[in-house]
LUMZAMI-776783 format. One line per 4 residues: their letters; for each residue x, y, z of N, C-alpha, C. Coordinates in nm, 3 decimals. Atoms other than C-alpha are relative to their C-alpha. Layout:
BEGIN
a) X/Y/Z/X/Y/Z/X/Y/Z ~ ... .
END
This chain:
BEGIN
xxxx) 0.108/0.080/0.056/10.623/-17.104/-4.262/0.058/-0.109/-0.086 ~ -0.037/0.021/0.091/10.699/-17.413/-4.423/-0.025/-0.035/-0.091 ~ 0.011/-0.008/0.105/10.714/-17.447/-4.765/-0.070/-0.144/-0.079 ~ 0.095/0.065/0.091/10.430/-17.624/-5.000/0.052/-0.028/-0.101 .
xxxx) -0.059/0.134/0.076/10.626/-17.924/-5.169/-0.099/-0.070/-0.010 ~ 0.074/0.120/0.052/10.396/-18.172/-5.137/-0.087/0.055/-0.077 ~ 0.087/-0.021/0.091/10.167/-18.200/-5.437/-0.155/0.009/0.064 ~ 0.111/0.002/-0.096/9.833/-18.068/-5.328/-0.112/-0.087/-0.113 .
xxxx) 0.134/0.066/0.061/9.527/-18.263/-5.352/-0.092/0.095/-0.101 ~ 0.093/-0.074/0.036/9.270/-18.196/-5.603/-0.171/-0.017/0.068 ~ 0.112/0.005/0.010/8.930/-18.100/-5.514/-0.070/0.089/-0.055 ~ 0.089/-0.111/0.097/8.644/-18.037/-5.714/-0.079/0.069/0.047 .
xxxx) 0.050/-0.118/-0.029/8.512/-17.712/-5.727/-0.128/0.012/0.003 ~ 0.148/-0.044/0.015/8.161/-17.728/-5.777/-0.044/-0.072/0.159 ~ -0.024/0.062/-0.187/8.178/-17.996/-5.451/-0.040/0.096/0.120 ~ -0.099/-0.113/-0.110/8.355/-17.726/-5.240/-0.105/0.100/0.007 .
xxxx) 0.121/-0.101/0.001/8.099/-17.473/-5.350/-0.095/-0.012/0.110 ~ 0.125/0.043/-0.088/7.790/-17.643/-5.223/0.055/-0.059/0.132 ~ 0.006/-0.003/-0.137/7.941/-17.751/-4.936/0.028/0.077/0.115 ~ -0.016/-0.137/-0.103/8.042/-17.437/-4.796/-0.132/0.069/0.035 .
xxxx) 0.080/-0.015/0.039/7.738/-17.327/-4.898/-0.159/-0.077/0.109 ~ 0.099/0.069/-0.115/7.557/-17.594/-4.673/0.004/-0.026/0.120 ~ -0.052/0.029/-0.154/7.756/-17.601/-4.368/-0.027/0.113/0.042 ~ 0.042/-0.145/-0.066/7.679/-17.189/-4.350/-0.142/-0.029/0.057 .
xxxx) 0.109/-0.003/-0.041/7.364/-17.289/-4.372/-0.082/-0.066/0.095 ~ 0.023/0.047/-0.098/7.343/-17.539/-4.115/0.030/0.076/0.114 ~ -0.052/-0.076/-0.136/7.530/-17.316/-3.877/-0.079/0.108/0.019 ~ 0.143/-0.130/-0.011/7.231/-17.027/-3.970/-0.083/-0.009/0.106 .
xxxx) 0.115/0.058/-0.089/6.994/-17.249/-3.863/0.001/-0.037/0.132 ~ -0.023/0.041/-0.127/7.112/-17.379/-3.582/0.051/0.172/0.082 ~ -0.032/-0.141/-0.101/7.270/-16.990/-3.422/-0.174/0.087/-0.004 ~ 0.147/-0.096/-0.047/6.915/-16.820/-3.498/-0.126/-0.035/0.078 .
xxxx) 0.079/0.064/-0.075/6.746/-17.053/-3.296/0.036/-0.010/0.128 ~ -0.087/-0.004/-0.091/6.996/-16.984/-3.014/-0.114/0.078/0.105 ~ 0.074/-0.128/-0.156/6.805/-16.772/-2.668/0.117/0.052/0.066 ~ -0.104/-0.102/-0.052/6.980/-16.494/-2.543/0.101/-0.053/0.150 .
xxxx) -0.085/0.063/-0.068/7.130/-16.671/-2.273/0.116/-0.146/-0.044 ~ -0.085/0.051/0.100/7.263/-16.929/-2.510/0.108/0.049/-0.072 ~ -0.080/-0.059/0.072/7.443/-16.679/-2.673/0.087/0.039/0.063 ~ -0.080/-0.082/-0.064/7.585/-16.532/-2.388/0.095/-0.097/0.059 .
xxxx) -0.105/0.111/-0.073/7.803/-16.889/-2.340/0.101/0.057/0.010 ~ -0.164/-0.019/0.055/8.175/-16.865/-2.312/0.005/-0.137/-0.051 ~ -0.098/0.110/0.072/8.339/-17.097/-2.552/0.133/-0.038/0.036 ~ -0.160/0.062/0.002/8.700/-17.266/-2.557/0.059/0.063/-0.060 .
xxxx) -0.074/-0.089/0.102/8.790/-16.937/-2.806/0.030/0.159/0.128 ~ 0.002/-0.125/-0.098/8.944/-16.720/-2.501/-0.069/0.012/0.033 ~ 0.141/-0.082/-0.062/8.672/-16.480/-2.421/-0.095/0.030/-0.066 ~ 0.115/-0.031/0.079/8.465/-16.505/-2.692/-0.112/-0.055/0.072 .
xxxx) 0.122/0.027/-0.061/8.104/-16.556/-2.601/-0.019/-0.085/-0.122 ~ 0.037/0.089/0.104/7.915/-16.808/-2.846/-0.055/0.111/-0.096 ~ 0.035/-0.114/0.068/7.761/-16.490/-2.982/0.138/0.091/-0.116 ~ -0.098/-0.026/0.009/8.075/-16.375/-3.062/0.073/-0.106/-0.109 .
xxxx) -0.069/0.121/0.081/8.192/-16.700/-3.232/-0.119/0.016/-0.117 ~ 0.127/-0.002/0.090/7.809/-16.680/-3.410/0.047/0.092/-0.112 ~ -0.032/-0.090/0.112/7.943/-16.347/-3.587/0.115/-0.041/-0.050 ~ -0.068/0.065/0.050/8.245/-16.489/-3.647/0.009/-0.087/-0.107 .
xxxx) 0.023/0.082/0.129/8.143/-16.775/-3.890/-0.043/0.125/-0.096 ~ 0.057/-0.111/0.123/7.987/-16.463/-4.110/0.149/0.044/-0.069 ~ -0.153/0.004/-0.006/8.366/-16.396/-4.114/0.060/-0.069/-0.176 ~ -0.037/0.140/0.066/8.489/-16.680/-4.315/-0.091/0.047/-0.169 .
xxxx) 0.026/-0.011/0.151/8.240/-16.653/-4.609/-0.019/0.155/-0.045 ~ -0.039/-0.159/0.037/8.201/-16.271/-4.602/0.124/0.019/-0.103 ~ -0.141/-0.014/0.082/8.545/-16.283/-4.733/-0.007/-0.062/-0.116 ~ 0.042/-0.052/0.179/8.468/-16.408/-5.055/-0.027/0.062/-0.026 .
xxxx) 0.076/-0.145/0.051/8.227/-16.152/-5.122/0.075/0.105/-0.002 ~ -0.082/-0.084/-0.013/8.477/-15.908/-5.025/0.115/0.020/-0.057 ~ -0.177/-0.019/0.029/8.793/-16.004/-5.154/-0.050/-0.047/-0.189 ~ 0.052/-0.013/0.182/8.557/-16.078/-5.534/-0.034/0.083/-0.038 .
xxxx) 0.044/-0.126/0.033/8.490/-15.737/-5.511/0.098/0.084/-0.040 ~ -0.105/-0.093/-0.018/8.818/-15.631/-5.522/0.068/0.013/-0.112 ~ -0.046/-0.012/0.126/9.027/-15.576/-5.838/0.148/-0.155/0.012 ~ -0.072/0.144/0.031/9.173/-15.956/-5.957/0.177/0.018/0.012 .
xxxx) -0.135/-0.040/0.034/9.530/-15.995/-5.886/0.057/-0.048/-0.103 ~ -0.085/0.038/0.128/9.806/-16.070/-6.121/0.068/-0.150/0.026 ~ -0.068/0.125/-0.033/9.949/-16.362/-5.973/-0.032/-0.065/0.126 ~ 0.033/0.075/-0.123/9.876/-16.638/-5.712/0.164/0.012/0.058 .
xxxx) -0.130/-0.049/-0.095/10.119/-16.510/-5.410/-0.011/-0.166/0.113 ~ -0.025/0.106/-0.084/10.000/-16.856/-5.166/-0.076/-0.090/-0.018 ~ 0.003/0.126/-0.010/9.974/-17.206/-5.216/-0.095/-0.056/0.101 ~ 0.066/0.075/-0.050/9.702/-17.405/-5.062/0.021/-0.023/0.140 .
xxxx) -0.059/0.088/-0.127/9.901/-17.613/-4.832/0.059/0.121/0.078 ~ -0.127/-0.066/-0.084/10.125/-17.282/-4.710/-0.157/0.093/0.096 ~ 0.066/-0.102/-0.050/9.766/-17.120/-4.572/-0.014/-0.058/0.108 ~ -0.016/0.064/-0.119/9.748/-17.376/-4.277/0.084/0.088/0.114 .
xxxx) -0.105/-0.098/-0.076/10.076/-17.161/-4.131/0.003/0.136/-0.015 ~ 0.015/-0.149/-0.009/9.952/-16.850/-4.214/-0.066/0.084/0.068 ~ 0.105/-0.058/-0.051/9.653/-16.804/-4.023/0.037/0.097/0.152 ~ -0.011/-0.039/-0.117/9.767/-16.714/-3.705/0.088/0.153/0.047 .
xxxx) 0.001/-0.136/0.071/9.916/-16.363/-3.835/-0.124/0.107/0.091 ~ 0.099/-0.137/0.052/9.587/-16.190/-3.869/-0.093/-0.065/0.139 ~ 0.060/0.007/-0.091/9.472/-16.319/-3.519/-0.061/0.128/0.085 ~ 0.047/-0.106/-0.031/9.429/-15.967/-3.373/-0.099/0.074/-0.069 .
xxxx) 0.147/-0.111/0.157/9.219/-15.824/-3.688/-0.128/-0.085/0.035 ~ 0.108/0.056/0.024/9.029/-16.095/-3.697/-0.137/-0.018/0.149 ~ 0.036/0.096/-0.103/8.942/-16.140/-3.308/-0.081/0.191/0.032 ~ 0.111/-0.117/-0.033/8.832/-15.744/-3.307/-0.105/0.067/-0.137 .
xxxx) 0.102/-0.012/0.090/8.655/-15.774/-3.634/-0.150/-0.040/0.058 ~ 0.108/0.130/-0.046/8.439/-16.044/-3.460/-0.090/0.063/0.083 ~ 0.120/-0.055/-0.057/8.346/-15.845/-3.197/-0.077/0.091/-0.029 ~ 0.075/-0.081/0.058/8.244/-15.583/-3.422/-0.151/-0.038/0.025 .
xxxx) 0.174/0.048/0.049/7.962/-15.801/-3.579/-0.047/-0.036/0.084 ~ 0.118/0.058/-0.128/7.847/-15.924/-3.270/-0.065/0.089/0.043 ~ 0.067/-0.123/-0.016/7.711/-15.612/-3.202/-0.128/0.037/-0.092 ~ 0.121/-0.018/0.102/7.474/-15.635/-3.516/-0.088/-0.116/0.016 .
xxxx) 0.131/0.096/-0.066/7.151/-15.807/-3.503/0.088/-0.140/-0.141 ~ 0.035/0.109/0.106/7.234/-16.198/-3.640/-0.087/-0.036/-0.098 ~ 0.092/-0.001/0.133/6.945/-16.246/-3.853/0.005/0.060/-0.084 ~ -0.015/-0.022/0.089/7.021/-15.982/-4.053/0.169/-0.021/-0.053 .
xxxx) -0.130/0.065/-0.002/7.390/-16.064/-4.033/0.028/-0.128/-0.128 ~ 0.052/0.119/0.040/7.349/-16.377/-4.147/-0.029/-0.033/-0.179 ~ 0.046/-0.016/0.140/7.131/-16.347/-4.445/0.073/0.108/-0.095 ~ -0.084/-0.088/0.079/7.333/-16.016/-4.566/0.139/-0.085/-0.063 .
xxxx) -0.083/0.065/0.049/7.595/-16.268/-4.581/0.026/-0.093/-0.077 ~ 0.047/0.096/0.112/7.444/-16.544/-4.776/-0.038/0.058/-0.097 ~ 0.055/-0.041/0.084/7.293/-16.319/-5.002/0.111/0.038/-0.070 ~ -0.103/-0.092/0.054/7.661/-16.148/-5.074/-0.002/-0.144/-0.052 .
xxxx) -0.113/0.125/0.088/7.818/-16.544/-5.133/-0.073/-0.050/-0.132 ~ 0.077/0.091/0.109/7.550/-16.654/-5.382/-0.039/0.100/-0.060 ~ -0.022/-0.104/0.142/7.555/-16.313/-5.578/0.101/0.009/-0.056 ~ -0.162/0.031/0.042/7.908/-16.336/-5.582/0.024/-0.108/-0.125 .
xxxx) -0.058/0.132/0.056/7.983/-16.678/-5.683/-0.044/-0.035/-0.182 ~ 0.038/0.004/0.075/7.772/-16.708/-6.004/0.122/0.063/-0.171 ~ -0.042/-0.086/0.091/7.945/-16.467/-6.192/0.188/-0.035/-0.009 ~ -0.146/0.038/-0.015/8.314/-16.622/-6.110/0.046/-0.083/-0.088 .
xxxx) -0.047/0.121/0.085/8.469/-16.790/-6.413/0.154/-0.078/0.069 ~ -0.093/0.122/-0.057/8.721/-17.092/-6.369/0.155/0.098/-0.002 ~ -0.167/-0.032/-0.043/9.077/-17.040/-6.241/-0.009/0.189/0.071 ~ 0.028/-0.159/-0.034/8.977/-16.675/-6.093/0.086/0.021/0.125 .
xxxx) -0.129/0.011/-0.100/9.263/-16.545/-5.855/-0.070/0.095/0.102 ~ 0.028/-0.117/-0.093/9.149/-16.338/-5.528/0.110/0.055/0.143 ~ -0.083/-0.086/-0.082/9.325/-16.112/-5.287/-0.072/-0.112/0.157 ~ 0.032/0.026/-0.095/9.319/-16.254/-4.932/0.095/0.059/0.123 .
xxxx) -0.084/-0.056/-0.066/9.452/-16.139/-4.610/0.201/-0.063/-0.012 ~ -0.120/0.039/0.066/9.805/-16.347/-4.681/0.058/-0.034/-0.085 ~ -0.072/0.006/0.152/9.844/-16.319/-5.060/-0.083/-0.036/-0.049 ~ 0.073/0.044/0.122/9.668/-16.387/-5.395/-0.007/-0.169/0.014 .
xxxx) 0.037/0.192/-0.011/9.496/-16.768/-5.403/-0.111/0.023/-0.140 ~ 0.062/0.040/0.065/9.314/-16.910/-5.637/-0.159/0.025/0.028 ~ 0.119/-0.037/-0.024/8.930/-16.863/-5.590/-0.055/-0.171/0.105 ~ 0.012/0.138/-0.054/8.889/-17.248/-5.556/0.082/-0.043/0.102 .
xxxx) -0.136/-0.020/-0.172/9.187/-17.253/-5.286/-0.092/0.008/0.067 ~ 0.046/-0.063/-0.122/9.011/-17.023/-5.081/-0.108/-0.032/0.065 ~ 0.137/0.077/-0.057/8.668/-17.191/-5.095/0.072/-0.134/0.064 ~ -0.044/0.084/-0.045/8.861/-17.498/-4.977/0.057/0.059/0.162 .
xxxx) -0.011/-0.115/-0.135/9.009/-17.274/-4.656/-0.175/-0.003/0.076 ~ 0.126/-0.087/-0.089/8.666/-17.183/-4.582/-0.036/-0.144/0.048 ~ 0.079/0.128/-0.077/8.530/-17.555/-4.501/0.093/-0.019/0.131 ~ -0.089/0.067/-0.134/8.843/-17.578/-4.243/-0.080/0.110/0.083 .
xxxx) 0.068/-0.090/-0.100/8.653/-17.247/-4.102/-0.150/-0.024/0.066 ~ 0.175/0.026/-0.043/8.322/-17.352/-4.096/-0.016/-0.151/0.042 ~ -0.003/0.116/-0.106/8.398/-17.734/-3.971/0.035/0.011/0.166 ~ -0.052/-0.051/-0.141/8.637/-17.593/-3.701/-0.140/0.071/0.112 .
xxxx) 0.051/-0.064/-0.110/8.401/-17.349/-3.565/-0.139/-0.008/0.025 ~ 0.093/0.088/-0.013/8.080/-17.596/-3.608/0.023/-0.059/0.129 ~ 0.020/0.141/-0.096/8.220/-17.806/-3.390/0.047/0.096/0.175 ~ -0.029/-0.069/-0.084/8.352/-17.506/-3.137/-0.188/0.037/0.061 .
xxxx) 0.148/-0.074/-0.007/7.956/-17.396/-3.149/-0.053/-0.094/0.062 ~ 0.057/0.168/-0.051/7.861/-17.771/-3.094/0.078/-0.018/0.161 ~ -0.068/0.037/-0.036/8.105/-17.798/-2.829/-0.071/0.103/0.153 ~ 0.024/-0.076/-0.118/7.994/-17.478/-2.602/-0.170/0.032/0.056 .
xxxx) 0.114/-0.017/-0.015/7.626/-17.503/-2.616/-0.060/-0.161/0.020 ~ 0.095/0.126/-0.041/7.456/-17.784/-2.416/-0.125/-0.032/-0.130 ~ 0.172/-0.021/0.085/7.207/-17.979/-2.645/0.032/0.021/-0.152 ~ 0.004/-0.010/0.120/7.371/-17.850/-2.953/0.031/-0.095/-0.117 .
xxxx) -0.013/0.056/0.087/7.391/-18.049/-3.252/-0.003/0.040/-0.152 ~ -0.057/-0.043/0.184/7.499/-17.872/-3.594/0.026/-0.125/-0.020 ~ -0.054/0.105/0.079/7.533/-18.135/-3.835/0.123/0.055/-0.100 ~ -0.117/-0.048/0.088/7.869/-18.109/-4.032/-0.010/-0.097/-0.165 .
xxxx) 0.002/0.021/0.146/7.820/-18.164/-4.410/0.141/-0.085/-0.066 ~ -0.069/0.095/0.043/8.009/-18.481/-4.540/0.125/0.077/-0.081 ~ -0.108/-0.034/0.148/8.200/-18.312/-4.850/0.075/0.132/0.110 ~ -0.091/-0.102/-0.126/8.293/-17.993/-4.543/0.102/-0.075/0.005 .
xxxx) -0.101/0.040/-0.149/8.448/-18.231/-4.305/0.095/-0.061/-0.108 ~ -0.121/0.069/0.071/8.602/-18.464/-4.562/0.120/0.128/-0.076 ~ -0.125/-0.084/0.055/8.789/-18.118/-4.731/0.093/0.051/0.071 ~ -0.075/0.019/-0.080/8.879/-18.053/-4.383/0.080/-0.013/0.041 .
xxxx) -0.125/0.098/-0.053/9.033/-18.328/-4.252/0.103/-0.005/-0.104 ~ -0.076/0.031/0.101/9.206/-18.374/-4.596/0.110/0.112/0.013 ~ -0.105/-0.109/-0.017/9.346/-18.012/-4.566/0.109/0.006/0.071 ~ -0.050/0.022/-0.121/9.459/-18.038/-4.217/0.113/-0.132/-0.001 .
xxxx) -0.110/0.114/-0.031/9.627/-18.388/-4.257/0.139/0.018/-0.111 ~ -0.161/0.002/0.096/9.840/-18.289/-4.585/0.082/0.079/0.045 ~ -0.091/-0.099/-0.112/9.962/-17.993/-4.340/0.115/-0.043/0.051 ~ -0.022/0.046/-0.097/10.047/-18.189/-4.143/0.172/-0.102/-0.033 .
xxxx) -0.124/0.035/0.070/10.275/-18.380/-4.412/0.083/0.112/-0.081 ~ -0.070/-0.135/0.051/10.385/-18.029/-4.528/0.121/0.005/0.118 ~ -0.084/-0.041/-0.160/10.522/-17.971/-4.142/0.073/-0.134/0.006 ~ -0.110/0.123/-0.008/10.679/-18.312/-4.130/0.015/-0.065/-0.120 .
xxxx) -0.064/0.073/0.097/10.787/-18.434/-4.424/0.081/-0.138/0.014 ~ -0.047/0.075/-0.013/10.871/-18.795/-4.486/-0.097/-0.144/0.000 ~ 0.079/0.107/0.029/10.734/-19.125/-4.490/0.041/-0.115/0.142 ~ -0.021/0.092/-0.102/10.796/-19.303/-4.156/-0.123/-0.090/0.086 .
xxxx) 0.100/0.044/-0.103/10.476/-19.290/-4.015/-0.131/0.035/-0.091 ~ 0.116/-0.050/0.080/10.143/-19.324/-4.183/-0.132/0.030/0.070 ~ 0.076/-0.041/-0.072/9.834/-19.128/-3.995/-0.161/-0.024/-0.115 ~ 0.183/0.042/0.072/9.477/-19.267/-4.112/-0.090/0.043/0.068 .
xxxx) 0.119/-0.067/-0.039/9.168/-19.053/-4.071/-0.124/-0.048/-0.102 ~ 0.114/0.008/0.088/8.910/-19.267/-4.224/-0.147/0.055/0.009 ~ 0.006/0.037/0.123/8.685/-19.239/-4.427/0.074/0.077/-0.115 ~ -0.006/-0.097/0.049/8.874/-18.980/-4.542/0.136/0.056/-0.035 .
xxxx) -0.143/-0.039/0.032/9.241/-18.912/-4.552/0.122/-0.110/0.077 ~ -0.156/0.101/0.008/9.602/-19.136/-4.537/0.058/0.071/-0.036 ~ -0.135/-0.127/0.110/9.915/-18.897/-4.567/0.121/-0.133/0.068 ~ -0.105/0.004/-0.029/10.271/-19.008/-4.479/0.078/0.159/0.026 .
xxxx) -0.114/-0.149/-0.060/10.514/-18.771/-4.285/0.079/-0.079/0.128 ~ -0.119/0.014/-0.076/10.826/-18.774/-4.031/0.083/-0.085/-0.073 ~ -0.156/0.039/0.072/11.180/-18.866/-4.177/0.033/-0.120/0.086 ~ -0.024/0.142/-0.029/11.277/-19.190/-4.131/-0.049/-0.121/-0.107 .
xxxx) 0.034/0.133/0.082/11.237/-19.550/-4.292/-0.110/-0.004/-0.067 ~ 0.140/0.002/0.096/10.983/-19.529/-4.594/-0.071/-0.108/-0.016 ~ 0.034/0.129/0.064/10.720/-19.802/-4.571/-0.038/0.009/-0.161 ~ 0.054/-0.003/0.060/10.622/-19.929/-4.846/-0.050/-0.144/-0.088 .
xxxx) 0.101/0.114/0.026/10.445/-20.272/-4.843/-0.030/-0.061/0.096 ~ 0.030/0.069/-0.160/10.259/-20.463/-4.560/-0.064/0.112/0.069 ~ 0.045/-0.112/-0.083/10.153/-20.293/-4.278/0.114/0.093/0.069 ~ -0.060/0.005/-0.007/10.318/-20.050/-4.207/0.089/0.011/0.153 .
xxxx) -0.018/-0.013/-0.159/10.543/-19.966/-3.822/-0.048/0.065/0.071 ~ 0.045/-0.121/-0.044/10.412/-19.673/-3.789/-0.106/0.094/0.015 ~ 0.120/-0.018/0.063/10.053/-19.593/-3.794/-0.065/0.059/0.150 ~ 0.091/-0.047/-0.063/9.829/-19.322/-3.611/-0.087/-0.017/-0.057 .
xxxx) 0.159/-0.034/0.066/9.448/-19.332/-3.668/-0.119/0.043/0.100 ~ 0.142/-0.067/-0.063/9.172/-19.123/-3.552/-0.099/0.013/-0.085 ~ 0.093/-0.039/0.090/8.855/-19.021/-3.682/-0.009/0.176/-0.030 ~ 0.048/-0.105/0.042/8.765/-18.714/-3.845/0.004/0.129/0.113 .
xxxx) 0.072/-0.152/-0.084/8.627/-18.453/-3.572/0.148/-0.017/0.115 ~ -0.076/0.018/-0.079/8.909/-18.567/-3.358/0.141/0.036/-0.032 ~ -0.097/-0.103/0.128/9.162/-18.524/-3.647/0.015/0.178/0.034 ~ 0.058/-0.191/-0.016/9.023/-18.134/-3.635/0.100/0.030/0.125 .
xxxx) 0.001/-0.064/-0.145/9.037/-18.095/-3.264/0.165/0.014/-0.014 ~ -0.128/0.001/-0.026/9.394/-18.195/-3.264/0.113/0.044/-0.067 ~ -0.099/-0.088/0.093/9.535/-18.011/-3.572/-0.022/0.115/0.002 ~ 0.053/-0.145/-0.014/9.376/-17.682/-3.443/0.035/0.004/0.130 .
xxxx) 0.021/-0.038/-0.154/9.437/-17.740/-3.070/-0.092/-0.005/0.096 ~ 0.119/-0.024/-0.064/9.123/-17.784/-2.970/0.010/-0.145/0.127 ~ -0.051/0.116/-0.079/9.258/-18.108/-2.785/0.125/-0.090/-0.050 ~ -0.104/0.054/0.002/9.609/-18.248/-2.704/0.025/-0.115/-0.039 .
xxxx) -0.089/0.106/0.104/9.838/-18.543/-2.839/-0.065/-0.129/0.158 ~ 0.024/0.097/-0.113/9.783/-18.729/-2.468/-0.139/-0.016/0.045 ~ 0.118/0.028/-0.036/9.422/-18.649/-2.385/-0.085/-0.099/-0.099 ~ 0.088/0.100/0.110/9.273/-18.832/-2.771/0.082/-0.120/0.042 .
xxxx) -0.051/0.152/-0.011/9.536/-19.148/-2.672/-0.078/-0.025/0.154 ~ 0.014/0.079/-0.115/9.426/-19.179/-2.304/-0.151/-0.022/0.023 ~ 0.164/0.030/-0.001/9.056/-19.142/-2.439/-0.019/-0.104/-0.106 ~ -0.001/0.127/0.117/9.126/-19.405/-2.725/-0.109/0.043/-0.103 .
xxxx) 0.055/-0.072/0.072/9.012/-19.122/-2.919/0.072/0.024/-0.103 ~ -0.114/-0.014/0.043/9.346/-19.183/-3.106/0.061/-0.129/0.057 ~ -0.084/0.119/-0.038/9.580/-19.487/-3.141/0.102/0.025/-0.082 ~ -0.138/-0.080/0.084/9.946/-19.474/-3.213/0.093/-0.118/0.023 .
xxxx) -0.101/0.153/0.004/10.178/-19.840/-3.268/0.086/0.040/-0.069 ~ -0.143/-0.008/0.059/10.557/-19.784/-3.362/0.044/0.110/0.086 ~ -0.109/-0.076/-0.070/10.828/-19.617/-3.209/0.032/0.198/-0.064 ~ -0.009/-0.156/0.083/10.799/-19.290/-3.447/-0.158/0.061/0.016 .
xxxx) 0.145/-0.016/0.056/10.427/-19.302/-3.419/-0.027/0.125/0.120 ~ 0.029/-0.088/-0.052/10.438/-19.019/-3.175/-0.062/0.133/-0.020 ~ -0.008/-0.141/0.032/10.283/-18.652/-3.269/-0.048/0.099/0.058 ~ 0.015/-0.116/-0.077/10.291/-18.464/-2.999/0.007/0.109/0.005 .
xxxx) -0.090/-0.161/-0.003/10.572/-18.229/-3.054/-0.031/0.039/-0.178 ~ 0.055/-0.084/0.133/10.408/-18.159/-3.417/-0.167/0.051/-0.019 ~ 0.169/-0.029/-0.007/10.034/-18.066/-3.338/0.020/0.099/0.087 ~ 0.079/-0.053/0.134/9.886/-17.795/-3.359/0.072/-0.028/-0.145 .
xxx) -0.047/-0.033/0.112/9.924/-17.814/-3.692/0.021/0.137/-0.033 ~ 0.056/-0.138/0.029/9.717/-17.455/-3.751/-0.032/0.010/0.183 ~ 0.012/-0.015/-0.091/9.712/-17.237/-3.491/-0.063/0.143/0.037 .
END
C-alpha cells in the first residue's frame, strides 16, 4: 500500500455529514421504488443482482453505527489517503455480507439503517476515533470514505437499471472525486502531469519535470462521474479517450498503467 505523504485535504465535517446523509437518502428513494424485476438486474459488480448492490449501500453507512458502538480506540492506525489501497482486502466479507441483507425485506433495511446513522451521529464529539475494518480513523475520515461508497455505487445503480436516474448530491461527488484524485497523487507521486476534474479537483502526480507557470505539458481532464468510473474501474484509460470522455496532451500525460486507482 502506498504510503500517505501527501498532505490530505481538509474537509468540513458538518458538509460531509449531510451529504452522506442525502445521497443515502436519494439512493432510498430511488431502490424502494424499484419492481421486482428491476431488482432482479445484473449489474457490472460480478454477479451481484441490483438487489444485491441495493443491500449493499446499507453497507457503507451501517458501519458507522457499528463501528460507534464499539469501544473508541487509542490511536488512529490509517490515514485518509492510505484507505483508497485498502479496500480491496475485505472484498470477500464484504461481497457475502451483501448477500446476506439482500435476503431481508429493503424497506425495513433501509430505514433500520437511517435510523441507526442519525442516532449515532448526534452524540459524536469532535476528533472521535473509530475502529474500521483496516485500522482506527478518525470519525470524520470515515464519513469522507463513505461518499466514495455511496457516489460509486449511485452511479453502479444508475448504470444497471434502464430509466434510472439517482441524483448524486454536489458536496458527495465533489468529496469523491477529490478523494479519488489525491490517490491518485498518493500512487504517483510527482508533478509532471497535472489531471483536472472540474469543478472540483487539480492534483499533480508522475515524476518528472515540475510545472510550474503557464500551461502546463502535461494535462489530463475529465469530468467528475468519469473521474469515478476510471479510478474504480468501472471504465478503462482507452475507452474515456476514444469517447472524448477524457483528454490527455503531453508525452507523460498517459494513465493507463496507473488506474484503477481503488480496486
Amino acid at each position: 500500500m502506498p504510503p500517505a505523504k501527501k498532505r490530505t485535504r481538509a474537509y468540513d465535517p458538518a458538509k460531509i455529514r449531510t451529504a452522506v446523509r442525502t445521497q443515502f437518502g436519494n439512493v432510498r428513494e430511488a431502490v424502494l421504488a424499484l419492481e421486482p424485476e428491476q431488482l432482479a438486474l445484473p449489474t457490472r459488480l460480478g454477479d451481484w443482482t441490483v438487489r444485491e448492490l441495493a443491500a449493499h449501500l446499507t453497507m457503507g453507512i451501517g458501519a458507522v453505527t457499528r463501528f460507534l458502538a464499539m469501544p473508541e480506540p487509542a490511536a488512529r492506525e490509517l490515514a485518509l489517503l492510505d484507505w483508497p489501497f485498502a479496500t480491496a482486502s475485505a472484498a470477500a466479507q464484504v461481497d457475502e455480507a451483501s448477500r446476506g441483507l439482500a435476503a431481508q425485506d429493503l424497506d425495513e433495511l433501509y430505514a433500520r439503517t437511517l435510523s441507526g446513522f442519525d442516532d449515532a451521529l448526534p452524540e459524536v464529539t469532535a476528533g472521535r476515533l473509530t475502529p474500521t475494518r483496516f485500522g482506527a480513523m478518525t470519525l470524520d475520515d470515515f464519513l469522507v470514505t463513505r461518499t466514495v461508497e455511496l457516489i460509486v455505487h449511485t452511479d453502479d445503480l444508475n448504470d444497471a437499471v434502464p430509466g434510472l436516474d439517482i441524483p448524486y448530491d454536489r458536496q458527495a461527488l465533489a468529496a469523491c472525486t477529490r478523494l479519488l484524485a489525491d490517490a491518485l497523487a498518493v500512487k504517483a507521486p510527482g508533478g509532471a502531469v497535472e489531471v483536472r476534474i472540474p469543478p472540483f479537483a487539480v492534483v499533480q502526480c508522475v515524476q518528472g519535470p515540475r510545472h510550474t507557470r503557464g500551461t502546463p505539458p502535461n494535462v489530463v481532464e475529465t469530468d467528475p462521474l468519469t473521474w469515478i468510473r476510471l479510478a474504480t474501474g468501472r471504465t478503462d484509460w482507452k475507452t474515456a479517450l476514444d469517447a472524448a470522455k477524457a483528454s490527455a496532451s503531453g508525452e507523460r500525460a498517459d494513465l493507463a498503467d496507473l488506474l484503477p486507482v481503488m480496486s
